[in-house]
N, C-alpha and C positions, 0 to 999 in steps of 0.2 A: 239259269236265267235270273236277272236282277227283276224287279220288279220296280216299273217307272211310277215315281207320283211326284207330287208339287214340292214337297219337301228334299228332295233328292233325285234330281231330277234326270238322272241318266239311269236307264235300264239296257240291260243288253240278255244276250241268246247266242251260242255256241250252235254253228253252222259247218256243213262238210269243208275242213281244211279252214276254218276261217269263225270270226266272228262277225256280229250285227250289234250295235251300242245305238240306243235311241235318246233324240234330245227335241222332245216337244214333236213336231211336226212332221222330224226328216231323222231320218236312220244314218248311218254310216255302213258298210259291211266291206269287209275286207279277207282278204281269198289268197293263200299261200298257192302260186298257179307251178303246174308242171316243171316247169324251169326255174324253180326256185326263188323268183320275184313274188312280190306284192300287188294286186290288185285291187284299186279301192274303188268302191261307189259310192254319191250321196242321192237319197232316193226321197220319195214324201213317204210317210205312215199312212197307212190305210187305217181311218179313223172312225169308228160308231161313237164314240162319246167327244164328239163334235160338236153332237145334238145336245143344246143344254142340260135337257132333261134327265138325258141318259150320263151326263157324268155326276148326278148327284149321291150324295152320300148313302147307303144301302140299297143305291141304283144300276151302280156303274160295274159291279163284278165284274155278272155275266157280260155283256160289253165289251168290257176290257177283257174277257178270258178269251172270248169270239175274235178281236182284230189281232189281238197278241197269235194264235191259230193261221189267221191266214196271214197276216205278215213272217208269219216263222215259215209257213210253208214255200210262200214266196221268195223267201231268204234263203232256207237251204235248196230251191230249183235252181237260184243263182250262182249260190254257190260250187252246185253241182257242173254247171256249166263250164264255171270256169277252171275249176279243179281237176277236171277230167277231162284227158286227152280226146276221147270220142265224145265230145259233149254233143248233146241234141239239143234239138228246137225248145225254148221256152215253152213252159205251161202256159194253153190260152185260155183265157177267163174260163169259161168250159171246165176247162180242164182242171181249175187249182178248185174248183167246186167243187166237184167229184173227189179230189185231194181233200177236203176239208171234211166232208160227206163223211169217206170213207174213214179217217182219224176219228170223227166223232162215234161213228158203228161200232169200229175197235172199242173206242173208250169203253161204250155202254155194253158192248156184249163183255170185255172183261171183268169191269169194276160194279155192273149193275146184274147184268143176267149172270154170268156166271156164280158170285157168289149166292146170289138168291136161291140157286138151284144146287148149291151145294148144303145151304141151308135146310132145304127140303132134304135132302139126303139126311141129314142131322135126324129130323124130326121121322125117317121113317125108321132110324134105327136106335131111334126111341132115349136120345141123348138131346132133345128138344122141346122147346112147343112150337105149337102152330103160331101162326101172323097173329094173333091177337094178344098173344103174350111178349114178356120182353125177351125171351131167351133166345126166340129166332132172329130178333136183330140183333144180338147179341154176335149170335154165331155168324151172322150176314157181315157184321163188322170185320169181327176174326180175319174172314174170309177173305173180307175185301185188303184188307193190312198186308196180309200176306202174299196176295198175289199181286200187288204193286210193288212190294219189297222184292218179291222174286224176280216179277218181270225185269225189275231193274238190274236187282244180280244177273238177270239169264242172258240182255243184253249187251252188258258188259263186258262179258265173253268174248266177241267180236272186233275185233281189233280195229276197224274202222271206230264201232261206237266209243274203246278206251280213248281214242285218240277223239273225238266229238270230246267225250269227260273232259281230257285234258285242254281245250278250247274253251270248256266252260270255267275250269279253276282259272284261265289265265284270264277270261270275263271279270270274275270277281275281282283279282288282286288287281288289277285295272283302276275298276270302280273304286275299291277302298281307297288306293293313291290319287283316284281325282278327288274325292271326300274327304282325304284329308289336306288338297291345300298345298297348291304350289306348284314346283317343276314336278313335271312328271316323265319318267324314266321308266324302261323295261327292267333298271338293275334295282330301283327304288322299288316297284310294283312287286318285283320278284320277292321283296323279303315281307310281305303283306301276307294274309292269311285269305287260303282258294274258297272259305265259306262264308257266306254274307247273309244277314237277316233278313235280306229282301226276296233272297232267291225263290223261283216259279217252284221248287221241290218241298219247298214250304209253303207255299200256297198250296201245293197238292195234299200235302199232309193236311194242312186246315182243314182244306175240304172236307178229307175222307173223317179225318176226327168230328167236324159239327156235323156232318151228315148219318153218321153212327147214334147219334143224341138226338137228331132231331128224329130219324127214323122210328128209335123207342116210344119216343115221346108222340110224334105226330098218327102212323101207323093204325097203331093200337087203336087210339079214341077215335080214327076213323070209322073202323071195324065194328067199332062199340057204335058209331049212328047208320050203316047200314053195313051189312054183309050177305055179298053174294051168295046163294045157296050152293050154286055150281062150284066146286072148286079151282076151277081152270080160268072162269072170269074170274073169282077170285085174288088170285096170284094175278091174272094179266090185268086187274085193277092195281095190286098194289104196285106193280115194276113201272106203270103209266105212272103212277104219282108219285112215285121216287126221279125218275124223269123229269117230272115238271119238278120238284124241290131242289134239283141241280139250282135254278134260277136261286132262290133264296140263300145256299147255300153258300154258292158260289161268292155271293155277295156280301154275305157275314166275312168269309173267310179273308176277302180283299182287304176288307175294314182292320179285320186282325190282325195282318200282317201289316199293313200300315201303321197300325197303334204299337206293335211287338217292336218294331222297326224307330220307331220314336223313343222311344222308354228312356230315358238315363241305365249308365248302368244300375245291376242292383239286383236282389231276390229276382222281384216280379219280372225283371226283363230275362235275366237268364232261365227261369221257369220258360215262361215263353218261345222263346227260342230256341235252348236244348234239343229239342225233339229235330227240329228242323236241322239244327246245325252236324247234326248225329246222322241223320239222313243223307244233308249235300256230302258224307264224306264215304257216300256211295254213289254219287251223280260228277262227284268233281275229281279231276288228278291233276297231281303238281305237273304243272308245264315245262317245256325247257324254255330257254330266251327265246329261241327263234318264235315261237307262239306268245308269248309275248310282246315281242316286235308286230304282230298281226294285231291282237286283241288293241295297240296302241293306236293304231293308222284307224282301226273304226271308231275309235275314238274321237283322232282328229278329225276325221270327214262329219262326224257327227255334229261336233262341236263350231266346224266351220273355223276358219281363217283366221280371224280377231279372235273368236274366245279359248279356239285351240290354239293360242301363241306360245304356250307353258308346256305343249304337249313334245316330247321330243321322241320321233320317228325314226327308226328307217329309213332308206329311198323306198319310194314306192312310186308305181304307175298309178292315176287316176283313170276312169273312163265314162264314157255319158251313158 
């Protein structure tokens, strides 16, 4: 996933058989369907930083991390619909809550309980410290690295998700041909590079990187002005306030990537970048054309009639 802002203003997300490219207000999503056509939609974004407040600078992350969430989830029930012979009923609001609900439990029992608790494991086999030193977010970090880079490898594996991968490589080389200006072509897009500095796999890496730092840092001098004597409220204070530092977190990491994302070439942007770009080339595979041809038509829907006049498609089917 590209990651949208004012400066670059299309972002998109790799969907079942298909991609989503957003442009301000309204998304595009387009769906390689059973019989071998194209299916496109232009839809509105479901928006939280709408609110002025909420899209300002060290505001707007968490925000933007929340609608990107449920618009992606929205995206790929659409997409599933139409990609799939037996397609069911839409998710009803209900429904894509529970869907949201349940992605955000995953996240935090992966990335927050799980390594915490393997942390403790650390410290009972005497290869740590306790919460008030830096060594157990230390190992918390390890932890958490690891099981984000595996999770990734582990679903990988599944031939559905490679092919999701190769939707999202074909996302990026997309976006680089619309940034850089002019006709745009599946054969032009093809010889473009499937990693981009905007992408959501770098925003995840931010996270988990400032969130390693600030945990050391914030934690600790918690512990130092009270600490629970029990040690079970203990830990279940620190995992609550690692929770609530998602918000802040989150929000740094937004800003980074926007500044990473801006940089001239050069040292300090490729320092920046690196990690992320090292990473998307575990989340992205080179496409063939035909996905290509897809990731273009969400483009066009995105970009609408007039300013996608440069965009050259496919035939595809449109639908309301």
């Amino acid at each position: 996933m590209a990651v949208d802002d004012d400066c670059h203003h299309i972002g998109g997300q790799a969907v079942i058989e298909g991609v989503i490219m957003r442009n301000g207000d309204v998304y595009g999503l387009a769906v390689r369907s059973p019989g071998g056509g194209i299916i496109a939609r232009r839809l509105p974004w479901f928006s939280l930083t709408s609110v002025p407040l909420l899209n300002k600078p060290f505001l707007r992350g968490f925000p933007i991390l929340l609608e990107t969430l449920v618009n992606g989830i929205q995206a790929l029930n659409r997409s599933a619909e139409i990609s799939a012979e037996d397609a069911e009923d839409p998710l009803s609001t209900g429904q894509l809550l529970l869907a949201v609900a349940a992605a955000l439990l995953l996240a935090v029992g992966l990335f927050v309980a799980a390594p915490h608790l393997l942390s403790l494991i650390m410290l009972y086999l005497g290869l740590g410290g306790d919460l008030e030193g830096i060594s157990f977010h230390l190992w918390d970090g390890f932890f958490k690295c690891c099981i984000f880079v595996g999770y990734i490898k582990l679903i990988s594996c599944a031939k559905d998700v490679r092919r999701v991968f190769q939707y999202h490589g074909a996302e990026h080389k997309i976006i680089h041909a619309f940034e850089a200006g002019g006709e745009i072509t599946a054969a032009l897009a093809g010889r473009m590079s499937r990693l981009h500095p905007r992408c959501g796999t770098t925003f995840l890496l931010f996270v988990i990187c400032i969130s390693i730092i600030l945990h050391a840092v914030v934690l600790p001098l918690l512990l130092a002005l009270h600490t629970p004597q029990n040690a079970v409220v203990k830990h279940a204070l620190i995992i609550f306030v690692k929770l609530l530092l998602i918000v802040p977190i989150s929000a740094l990491a937004y800003e980074l990537i926007r500044h990473a994302a801006r940089l001239p070439e050069g040292l300090h942007a490729a320092f920046l970048r690196a990690p992320g770009l090292m990473l998307q080339r575990l989340t992205t595979y080179e496409p063939d054309s035909g996905q290509l041809d897809v990731a273009l038509v969400a483009l066009r829907e995105a970009l609408g009639e007039e300013e996608g006049a440069s965009v050259r498609t496919a035939p595809y089917t449109t639908i309301g």
